[in-house]
C-alpha atoms as an extended CHARMM CRD file, in Angstrom:
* protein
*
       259  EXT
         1         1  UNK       CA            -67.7360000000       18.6080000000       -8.7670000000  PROA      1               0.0000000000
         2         2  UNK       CA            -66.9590000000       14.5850000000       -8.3330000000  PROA      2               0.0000000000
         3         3  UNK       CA            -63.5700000000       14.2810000000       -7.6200000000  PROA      3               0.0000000000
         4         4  UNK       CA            -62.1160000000       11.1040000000      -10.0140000000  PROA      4               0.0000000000
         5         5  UNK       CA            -61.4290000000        7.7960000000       -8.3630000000  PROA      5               0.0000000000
         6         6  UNK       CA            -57.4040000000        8.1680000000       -7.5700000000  PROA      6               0.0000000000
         7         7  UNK       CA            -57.6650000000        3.9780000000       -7.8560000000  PROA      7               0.0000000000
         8         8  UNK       CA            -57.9130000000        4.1610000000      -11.6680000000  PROA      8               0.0000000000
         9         9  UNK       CA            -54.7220000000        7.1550000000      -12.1250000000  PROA      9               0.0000000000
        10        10  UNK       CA            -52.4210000000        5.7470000000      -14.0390000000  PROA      10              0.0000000000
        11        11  UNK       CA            -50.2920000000        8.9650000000      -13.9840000000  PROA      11              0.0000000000
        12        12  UNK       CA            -46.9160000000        8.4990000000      -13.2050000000  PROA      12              0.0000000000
        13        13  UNK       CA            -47.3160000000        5.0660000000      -15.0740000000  PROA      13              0.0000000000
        14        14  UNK       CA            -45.7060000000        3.6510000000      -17.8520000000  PROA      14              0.0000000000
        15        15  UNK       CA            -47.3800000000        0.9750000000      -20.4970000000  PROA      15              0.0000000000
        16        16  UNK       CA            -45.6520000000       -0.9790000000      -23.6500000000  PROA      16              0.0000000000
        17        17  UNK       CA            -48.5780000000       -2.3450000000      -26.0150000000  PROA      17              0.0000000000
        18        18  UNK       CA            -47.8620000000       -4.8270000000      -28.7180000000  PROA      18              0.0000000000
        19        19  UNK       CA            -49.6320000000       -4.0410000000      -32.1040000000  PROA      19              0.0000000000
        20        20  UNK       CA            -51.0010000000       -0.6610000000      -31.0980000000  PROA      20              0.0000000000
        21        21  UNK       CA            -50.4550000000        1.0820000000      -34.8310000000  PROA      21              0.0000000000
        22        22  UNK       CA            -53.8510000000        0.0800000000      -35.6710000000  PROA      22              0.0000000000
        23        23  UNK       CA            -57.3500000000       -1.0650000000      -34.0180000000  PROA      23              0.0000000000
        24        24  UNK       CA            -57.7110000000       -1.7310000000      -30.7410000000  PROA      24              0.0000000000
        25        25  UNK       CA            -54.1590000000       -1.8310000000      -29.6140000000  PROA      25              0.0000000000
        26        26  UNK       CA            -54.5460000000        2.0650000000      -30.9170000000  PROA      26              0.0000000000
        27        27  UNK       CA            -57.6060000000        2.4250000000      -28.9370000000  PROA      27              0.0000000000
        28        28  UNK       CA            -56.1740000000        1.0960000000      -25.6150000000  PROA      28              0.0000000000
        29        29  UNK       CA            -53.1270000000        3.5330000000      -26.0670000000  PROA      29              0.0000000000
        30        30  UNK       CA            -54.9940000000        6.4440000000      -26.4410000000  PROA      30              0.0000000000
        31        31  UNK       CA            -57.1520000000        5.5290000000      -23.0960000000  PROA      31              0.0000000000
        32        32  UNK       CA            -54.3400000000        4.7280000000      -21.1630000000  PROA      32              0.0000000000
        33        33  UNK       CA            -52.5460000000        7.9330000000      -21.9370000000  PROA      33              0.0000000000
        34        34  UNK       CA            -55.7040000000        9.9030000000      -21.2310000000  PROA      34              0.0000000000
        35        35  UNK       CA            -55.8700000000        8.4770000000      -18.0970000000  PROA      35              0.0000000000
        36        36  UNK       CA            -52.7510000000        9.7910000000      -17.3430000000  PROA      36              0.0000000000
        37        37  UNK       CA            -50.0640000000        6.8450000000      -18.2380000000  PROA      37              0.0000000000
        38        38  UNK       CA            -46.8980000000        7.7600000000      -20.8440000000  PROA      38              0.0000000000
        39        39  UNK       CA            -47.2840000000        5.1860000000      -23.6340000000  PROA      39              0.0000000000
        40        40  UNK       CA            -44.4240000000        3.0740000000      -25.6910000000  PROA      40              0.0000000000
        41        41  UNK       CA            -46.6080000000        2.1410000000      -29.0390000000  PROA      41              0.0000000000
        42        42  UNK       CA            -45.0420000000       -1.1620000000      -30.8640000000  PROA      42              0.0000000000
        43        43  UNK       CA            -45.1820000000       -2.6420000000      -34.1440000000  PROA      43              0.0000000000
        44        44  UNK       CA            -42.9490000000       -3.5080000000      -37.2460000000  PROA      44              0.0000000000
        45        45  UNK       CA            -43.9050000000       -0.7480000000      -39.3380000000  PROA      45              0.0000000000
        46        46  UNK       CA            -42.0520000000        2.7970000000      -37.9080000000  PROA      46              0.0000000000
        47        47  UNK       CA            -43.9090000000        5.7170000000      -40.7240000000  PROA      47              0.0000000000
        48        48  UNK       CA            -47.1490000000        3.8200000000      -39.3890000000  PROA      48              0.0000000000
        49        49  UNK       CA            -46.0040000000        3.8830000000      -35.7610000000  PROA      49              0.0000000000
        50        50  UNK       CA            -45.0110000000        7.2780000000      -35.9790000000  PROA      50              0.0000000000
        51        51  UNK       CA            -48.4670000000        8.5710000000      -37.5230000000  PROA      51              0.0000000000
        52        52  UNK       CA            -49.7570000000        6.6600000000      -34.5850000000  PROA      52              0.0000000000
        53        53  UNK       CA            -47.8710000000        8.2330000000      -31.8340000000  PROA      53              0.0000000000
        54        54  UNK       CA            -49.0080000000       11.4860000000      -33.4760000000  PROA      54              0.0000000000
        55        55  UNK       CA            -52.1620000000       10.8910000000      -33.3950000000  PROA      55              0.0000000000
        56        56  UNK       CA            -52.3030000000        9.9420000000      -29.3790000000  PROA      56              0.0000000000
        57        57  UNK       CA            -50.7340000000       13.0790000000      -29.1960000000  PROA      57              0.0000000000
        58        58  UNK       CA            -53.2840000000       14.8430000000      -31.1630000000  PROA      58              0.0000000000
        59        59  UNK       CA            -56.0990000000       13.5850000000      -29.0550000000  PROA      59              0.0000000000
        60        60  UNK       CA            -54.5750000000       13.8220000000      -25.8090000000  PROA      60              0.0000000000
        61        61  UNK       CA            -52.5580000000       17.1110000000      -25.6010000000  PROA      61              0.0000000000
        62        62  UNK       CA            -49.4530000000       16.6430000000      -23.3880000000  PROA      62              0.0000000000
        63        63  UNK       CA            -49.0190000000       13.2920000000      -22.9980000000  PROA      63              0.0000000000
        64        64  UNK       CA            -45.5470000000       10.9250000000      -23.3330000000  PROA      64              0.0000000000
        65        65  UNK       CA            -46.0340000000        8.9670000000      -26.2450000000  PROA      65              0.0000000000
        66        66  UNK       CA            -42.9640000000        6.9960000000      -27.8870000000  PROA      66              0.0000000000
        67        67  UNK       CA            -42.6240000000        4.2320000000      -30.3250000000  PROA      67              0.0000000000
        68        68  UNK       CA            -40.4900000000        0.9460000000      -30.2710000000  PROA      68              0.0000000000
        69        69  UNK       CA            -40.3600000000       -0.7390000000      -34.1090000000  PROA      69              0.0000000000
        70        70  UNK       CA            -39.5650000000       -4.5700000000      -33.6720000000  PROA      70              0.0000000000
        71        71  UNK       CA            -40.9810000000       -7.7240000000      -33.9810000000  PROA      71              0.0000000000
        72        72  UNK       CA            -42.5400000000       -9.3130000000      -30.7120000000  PROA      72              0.0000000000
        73        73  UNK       CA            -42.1610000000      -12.8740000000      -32.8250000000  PROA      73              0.0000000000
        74        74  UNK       CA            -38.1240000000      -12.4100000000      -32.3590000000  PROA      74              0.0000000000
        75        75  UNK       CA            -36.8860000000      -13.0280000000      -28.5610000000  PROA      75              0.0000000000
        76        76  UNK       CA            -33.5790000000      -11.1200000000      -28.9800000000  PROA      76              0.0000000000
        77        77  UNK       CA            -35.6020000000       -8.2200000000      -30.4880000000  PROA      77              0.0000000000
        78        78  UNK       CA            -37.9060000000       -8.3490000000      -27.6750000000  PROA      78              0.0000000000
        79        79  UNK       CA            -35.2510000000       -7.9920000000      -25.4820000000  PROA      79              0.0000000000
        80        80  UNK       CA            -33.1790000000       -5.1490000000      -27.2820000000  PROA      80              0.0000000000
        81        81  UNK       CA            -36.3630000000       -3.1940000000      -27.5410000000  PROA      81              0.0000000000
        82        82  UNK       CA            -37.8630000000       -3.5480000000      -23.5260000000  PROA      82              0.0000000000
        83        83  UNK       CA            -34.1060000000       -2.3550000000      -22.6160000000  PROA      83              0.0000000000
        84        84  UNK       CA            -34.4950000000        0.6110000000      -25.1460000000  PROA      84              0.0000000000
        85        85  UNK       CA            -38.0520000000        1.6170000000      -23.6020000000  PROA      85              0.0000000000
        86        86  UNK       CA            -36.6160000000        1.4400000000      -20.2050000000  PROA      86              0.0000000000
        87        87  UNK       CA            -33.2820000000        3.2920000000      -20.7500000000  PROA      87              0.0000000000
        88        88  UNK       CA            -34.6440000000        5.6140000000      -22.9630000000  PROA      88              0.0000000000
        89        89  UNK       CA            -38.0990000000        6.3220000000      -22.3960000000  PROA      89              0.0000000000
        90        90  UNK       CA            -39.6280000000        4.8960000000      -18.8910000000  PROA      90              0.0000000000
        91        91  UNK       CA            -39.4410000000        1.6390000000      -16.9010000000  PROA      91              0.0000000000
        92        92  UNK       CA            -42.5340000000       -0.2090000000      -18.1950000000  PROA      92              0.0000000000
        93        93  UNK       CA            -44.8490000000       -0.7360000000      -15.0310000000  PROA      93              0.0000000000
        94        94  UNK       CA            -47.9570000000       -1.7970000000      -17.7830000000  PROA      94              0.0000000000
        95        95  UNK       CA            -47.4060000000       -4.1500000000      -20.2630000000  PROA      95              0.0000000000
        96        96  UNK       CA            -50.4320000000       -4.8310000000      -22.9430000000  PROA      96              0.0000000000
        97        97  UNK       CA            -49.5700000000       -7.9800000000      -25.5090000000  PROA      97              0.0000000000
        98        98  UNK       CA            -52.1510000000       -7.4000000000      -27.9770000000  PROA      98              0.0000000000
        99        99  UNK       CA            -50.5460000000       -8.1630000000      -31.5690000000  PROA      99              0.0000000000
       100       100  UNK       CA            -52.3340000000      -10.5410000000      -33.2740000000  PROA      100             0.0000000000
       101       101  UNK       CA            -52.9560000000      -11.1680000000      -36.8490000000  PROA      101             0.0000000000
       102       102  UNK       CA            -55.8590000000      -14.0000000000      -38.8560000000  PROA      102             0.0000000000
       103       103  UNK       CA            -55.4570000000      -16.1100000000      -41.4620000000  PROA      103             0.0000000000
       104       104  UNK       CA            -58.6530000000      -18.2980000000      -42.0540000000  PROA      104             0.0000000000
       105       105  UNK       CA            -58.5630000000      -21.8160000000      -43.5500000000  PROA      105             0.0000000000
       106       106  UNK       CA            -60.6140000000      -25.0190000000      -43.5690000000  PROA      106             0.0000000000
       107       107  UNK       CA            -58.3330000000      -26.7290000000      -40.9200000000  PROA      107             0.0000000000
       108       108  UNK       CA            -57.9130000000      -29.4740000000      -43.3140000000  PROA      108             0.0000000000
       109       109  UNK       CA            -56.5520000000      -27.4350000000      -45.5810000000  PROA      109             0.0000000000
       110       110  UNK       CA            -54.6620000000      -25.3280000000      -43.6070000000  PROA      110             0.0000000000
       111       111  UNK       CA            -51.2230000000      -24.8970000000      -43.9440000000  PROA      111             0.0000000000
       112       112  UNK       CA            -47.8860000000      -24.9280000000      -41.5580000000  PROA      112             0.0000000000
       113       113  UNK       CA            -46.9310000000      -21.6100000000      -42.3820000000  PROA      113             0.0000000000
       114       114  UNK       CA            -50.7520000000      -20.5030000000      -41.5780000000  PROA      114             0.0000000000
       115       115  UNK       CA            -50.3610000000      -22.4830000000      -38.4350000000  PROA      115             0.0000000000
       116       116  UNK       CA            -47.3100000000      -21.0250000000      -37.1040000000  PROA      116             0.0000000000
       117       117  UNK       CA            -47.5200000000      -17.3890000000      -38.0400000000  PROA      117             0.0000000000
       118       118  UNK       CA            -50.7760000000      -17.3160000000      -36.5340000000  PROA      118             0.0000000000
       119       119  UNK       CA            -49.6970000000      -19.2680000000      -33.2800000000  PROA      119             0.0000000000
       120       120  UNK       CA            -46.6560000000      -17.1910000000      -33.4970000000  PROA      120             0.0000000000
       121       121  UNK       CA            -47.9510000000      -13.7190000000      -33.8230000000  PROA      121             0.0000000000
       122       122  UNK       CA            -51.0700000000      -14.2650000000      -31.0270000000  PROA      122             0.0000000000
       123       123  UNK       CA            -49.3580000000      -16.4110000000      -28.4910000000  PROA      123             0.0000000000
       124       124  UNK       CA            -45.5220000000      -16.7470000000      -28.5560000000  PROA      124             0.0000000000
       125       125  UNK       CA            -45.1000000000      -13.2880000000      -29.2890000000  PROA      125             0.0000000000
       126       126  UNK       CA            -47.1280000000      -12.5130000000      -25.6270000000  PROA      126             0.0000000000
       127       127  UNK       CA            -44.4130000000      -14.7880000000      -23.6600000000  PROA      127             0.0000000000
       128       128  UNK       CA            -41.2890000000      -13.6450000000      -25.5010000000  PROA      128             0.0000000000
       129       129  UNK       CA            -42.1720000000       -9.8870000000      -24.5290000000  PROA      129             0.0000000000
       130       130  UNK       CA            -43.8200000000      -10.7630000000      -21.0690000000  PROA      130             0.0000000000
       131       131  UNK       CA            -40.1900000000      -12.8220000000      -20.5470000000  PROA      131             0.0000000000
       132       132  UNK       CA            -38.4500000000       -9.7860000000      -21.3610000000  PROA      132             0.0000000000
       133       133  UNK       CA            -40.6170000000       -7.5870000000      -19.2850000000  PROA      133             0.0000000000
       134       134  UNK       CA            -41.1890000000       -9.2050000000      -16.3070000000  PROA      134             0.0000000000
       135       135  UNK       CA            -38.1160000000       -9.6390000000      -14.4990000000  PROA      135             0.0000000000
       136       136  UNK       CA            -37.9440000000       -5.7490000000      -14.5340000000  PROA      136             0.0000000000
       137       137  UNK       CA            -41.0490000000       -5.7830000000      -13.1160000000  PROA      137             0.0000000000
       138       138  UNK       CA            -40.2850000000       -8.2420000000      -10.6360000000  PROA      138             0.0000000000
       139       139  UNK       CA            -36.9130000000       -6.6130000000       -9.0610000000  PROA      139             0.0000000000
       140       140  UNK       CA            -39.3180000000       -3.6840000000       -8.9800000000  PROA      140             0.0000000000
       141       141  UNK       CA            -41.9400000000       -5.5780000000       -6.9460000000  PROA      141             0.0000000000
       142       142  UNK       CA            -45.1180000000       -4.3840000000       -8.9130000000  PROA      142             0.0000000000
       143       143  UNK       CA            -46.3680000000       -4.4190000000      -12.3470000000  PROA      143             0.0000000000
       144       144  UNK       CA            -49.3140000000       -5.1710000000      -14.5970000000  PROA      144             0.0000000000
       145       145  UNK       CA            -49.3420000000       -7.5850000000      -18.1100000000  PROA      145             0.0000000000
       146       146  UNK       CA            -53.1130000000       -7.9380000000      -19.7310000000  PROA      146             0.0000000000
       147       147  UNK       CA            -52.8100000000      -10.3880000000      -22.8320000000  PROA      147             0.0000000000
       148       148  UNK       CA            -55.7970000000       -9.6760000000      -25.2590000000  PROA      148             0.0000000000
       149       149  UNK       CA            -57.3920000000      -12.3520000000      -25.5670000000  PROA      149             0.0000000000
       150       150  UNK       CA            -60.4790000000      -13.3340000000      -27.3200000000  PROA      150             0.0000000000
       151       151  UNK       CA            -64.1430000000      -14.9160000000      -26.8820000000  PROA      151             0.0000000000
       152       152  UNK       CA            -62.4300000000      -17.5860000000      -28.7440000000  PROA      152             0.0000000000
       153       153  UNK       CA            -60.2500000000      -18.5600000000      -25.9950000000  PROA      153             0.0000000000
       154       154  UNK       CA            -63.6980000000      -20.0250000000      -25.1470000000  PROA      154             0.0000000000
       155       155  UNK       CA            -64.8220000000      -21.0640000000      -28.2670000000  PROA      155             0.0000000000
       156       156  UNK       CA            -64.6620000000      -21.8310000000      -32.0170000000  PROA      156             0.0000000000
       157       157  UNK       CA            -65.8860000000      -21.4990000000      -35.3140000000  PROA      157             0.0000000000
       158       158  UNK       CA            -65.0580000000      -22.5670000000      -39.2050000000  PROA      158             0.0000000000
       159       159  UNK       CA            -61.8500000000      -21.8280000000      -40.5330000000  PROA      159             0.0000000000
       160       160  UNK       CA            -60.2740000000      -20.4210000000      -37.5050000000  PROA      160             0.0000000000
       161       161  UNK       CA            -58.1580000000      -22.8620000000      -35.7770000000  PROA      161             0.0000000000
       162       162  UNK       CA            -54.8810000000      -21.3930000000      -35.9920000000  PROA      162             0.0000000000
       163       163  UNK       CA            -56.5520000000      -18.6410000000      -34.0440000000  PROA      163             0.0000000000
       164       164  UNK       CA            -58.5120000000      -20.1980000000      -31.6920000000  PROA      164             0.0000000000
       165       165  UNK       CA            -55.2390000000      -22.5260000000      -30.6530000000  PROA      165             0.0000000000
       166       166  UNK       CA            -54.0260000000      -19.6720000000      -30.1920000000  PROA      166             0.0000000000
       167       167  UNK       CA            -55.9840000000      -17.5300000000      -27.8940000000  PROA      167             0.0000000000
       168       168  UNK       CA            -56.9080000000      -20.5230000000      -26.1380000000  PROA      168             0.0000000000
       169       169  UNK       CA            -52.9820000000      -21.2570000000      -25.3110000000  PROA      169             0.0000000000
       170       170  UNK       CA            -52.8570000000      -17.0900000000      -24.5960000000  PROA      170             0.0000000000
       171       171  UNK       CA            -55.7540000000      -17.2920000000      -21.8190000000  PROA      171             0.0000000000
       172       172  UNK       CA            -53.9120000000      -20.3560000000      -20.1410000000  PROA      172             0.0000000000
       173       173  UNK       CA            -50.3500000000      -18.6540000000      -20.3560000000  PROA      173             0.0000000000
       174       174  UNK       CA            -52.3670000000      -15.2010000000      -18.9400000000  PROA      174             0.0000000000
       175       175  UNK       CA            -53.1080000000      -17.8340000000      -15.4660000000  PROA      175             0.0000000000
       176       176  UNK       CA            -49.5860000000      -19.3900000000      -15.8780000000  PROA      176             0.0000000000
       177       177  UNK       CA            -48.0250000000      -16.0110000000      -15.2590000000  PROA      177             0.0000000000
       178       178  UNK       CA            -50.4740000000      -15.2300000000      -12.6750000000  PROA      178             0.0000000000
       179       179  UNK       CA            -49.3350000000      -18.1350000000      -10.7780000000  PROA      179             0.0000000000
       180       180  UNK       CA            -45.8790000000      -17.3750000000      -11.6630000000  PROA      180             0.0000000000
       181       181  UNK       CA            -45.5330000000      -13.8730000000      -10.5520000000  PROA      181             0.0000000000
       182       182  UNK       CA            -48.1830000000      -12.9270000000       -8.2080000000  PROA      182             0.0000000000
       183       183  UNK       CA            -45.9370000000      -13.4590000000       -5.3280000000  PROA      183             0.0000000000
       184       184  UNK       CA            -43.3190000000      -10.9520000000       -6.6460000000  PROA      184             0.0000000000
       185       185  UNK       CA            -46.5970000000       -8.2320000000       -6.8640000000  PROA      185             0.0000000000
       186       186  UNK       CA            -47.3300000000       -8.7590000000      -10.6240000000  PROA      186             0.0000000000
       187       187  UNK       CA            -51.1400000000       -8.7220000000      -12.1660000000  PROA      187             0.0000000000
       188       188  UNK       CA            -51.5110000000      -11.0430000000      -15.0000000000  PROA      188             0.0000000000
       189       189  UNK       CA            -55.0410000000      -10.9570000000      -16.7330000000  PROA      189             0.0000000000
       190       190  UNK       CA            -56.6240000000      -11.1400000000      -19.8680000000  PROA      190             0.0000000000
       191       191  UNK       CA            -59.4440000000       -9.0650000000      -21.6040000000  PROA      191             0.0000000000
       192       192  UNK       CA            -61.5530000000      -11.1410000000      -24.5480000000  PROA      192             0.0000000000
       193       193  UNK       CA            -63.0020000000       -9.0660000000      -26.7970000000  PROA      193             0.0000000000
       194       194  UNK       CA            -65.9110000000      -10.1790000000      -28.8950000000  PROA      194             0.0000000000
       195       195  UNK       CA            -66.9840000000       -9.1670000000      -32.5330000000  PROA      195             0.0000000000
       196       196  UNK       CA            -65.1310000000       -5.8870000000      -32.5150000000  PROA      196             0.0000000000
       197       197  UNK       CA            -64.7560000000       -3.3870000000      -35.6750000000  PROA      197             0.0000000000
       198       198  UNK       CA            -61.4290000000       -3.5540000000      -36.3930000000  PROA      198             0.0000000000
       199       199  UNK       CA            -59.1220000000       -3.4680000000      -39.4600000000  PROA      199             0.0000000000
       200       200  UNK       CA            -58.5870000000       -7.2610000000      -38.5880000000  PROA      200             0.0000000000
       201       201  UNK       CA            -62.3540000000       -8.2850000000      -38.8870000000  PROA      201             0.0000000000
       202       202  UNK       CA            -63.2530000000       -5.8810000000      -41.9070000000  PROA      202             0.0000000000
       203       203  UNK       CA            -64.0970000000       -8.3090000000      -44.8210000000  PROA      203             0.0000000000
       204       204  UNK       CA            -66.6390000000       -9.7880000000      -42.0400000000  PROA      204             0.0000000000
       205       205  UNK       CA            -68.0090000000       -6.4010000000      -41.1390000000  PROA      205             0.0000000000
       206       206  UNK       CA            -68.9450000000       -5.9550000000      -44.9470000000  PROA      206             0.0000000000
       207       207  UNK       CA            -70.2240000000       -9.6820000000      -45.2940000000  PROA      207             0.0000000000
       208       208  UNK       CA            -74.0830000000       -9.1600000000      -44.7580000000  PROA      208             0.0000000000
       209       209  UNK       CA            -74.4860000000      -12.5700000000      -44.1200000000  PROA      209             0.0000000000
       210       210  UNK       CA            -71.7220000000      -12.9170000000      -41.4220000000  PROA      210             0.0000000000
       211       211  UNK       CA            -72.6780000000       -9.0770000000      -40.0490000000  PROA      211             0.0000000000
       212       212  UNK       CA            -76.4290000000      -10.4560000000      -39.4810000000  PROA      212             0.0000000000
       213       213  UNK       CA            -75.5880000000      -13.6050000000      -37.7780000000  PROA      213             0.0000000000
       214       214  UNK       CA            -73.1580000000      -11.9350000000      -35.1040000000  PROA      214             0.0000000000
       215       215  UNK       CA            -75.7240000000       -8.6930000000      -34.4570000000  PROA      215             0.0000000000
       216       216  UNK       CA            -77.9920000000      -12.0190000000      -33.9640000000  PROA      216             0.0000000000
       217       217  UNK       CA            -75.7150000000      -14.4210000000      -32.2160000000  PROA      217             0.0000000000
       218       218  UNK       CA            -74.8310000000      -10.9180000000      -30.0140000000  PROA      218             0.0000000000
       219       219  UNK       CA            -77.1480000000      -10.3120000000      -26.9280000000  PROA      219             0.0000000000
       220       220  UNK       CA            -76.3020000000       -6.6310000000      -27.8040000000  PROA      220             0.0000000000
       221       221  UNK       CA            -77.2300000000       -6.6790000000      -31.1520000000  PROA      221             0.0000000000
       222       222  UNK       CA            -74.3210000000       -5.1600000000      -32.4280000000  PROA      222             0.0000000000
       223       223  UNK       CA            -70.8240000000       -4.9450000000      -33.3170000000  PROA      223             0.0000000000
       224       224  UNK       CA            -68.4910000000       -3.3860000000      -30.4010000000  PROA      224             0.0000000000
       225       225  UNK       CA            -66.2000000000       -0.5860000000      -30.9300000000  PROA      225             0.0000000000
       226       226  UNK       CA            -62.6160000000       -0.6950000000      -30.3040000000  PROA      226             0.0000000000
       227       227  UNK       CA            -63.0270000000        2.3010000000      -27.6090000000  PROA      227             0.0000000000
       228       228  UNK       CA            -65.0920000000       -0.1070000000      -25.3960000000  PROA      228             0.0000000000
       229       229  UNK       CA            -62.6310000000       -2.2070000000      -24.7730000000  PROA      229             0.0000000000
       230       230  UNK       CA            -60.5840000000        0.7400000000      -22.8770000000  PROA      230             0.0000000000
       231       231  UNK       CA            -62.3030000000        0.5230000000      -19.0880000000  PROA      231             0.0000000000
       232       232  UNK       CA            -61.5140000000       -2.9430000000      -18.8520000000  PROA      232             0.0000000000
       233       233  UNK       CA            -57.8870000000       -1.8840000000      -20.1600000000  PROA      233             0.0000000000
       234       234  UNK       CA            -57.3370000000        0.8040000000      -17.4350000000  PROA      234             0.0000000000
       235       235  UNK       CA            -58.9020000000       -1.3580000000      -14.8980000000  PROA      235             0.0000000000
       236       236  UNK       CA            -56.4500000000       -3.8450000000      -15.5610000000  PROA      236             0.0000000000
       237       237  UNK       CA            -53.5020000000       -1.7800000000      -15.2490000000  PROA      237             0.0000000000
       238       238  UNK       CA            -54.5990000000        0.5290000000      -12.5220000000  PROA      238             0.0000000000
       239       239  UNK       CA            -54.3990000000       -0.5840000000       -8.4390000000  PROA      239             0.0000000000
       240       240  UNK       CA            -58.3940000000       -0.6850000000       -8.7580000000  PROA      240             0.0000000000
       241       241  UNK       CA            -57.1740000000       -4.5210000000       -9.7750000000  PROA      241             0.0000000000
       242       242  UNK       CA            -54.6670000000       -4.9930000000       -7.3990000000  PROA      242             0.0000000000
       243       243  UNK       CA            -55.6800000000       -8.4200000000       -5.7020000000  PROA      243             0.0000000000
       244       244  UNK       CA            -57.1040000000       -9.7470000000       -9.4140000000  PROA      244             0.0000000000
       245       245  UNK       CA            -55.2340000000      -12.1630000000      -10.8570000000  PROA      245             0.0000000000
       246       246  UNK       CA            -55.3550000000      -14.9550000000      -13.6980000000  PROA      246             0.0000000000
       247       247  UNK       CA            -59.0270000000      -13.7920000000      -14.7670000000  PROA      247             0.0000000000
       248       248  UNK       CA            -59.8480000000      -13.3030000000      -18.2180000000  PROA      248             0.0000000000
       249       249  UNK       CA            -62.7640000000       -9.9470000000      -18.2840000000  PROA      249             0.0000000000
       250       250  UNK       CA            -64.5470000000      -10.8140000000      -21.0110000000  PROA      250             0.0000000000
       251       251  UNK       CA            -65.8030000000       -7.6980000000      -23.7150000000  PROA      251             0.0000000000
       252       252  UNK       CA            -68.5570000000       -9.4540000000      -25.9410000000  PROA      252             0.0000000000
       253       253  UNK       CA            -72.1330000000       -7.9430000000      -25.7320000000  PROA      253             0.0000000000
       254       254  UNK       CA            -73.3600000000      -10.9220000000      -23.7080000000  PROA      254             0.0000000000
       255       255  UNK       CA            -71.6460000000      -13.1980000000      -26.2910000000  PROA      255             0.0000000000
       256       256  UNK       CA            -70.7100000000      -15.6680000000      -24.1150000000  PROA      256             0.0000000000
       257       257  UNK       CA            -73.4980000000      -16.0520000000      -21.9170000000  PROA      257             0.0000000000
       258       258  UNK       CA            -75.9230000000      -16.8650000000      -24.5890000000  PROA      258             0.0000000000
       259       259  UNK       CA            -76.3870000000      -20.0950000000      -26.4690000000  PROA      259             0.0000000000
């Protein structure tokens, strides 16, 4: 029987990821505990966290699952909470910033609160938790931080500039840590999903109009599932990636590569 690649463990391996209640933040906690990490699951809402966490454990008996509740838009509760998971749980060798929210408006007619919890949520919220995180990480001499990013870190559409700013600014702060901390033995990368079924894209999932035009703008043909986003995740956090650094792996069906 094949004996599994010990460069992609991640027993013994610890991992905080932002806006995991839901989607694919969910998704990537349940395949990084099932390939061995214990997992610290964040977001505002604790009943929702908690049915969450239960539901890791559900799907992968045995593993360390916990929850942190705060907001990763508030620097002092960033900081609270990464002391918490460390004192109380594990020291966080894997760090995952993936909350992110949408709020879609004709830029002209877009307005500053729309702007700034958007650009907020998606981008400052990656370097007020990465700030918190990675000085730990650095007196430790090792550790991994993957921002999710998005195809639209490349590119653009209607109604979506908030968003696109944002994940944009998130793939250039992903090589701005790189640069930052590879010489203390961090890995700072990105993953960019494409058109994936999530709570966040629903109301385009059910738009026929919109559904046909990404299966068609897709080289796959299709919409991708949150669960394919996972080998990328524990490639990222595992020493298989140990000398990669700044790159963004993009997740998109060929999205990208096709005009």
């Amino acid at each position: 029987m094949p004996v599994p690649n010990p460069l992609f463990d991640l027993s013994g391996r610890a991992a905080l990821i932002t806006g995991s209640s839901q989607g694919i933040g969910l998704a990537l906690a349940r395949g990084l505990a099932q390939a061995g990490a214990a997992v610290a699951l964040n977001g505002r809402d604790a009943a929702k966290l908690a049915a969450a966490a239960a539901g890791v454990r559900a799907a992968v008996p045995g593993a360390r699952v916990t929850i942190a509740a705060f907001d990763v838009t508030d620097g002092a509760a960033c900081n609270a909470a990464v002391a918490r998971v460390e004192e109380e749980f594990a020291p966080i060798d894997i760090l995952i910033n993936n909350a992110g929210i949408q709020r879609r408006s004709p830029l002209a007619e877009m307005t500053e609160a729309q702007w700034r919890e958007v650009v907020d949520t998606n981008l400052t919220s990656a370097f007020l938790t990465a700030r918190a995180v990675a000085p730990r990480m650095i007196a430790r001499g090792s550790g991994k931080i993957i921002n999710t990013c998005s195809v639209m870190s490349e590119v653009s559409r209607p109604t979506i500039a908030n968003y696109a700013a944002a994940k944009g600014g998130l793939k250039m702060l992903t090589r701005a840590m790189a640069v930052e901390w590879a010489k203390h033995g961090l890995q700072c990368n990105g993953i960019g999903p494409g058109y994936i079924t999530t709570e966040l894209n629903r109301s385009l999932v059910e738009n026929v109009e919109f559904n046909k035009w990404i299966c068609g703008r897709t080289p796959a043909g299709r919409w991708g599932k949150p669960e394919e986003l996972v080998g990328a995740a524990i490639f990222l956090s595992s020493r298989a990636s140990d000398f990669v650094n700044g790159q963004i792996l993009y997740v998109d069906g060929g999205l990208l590569a096709a005009l």
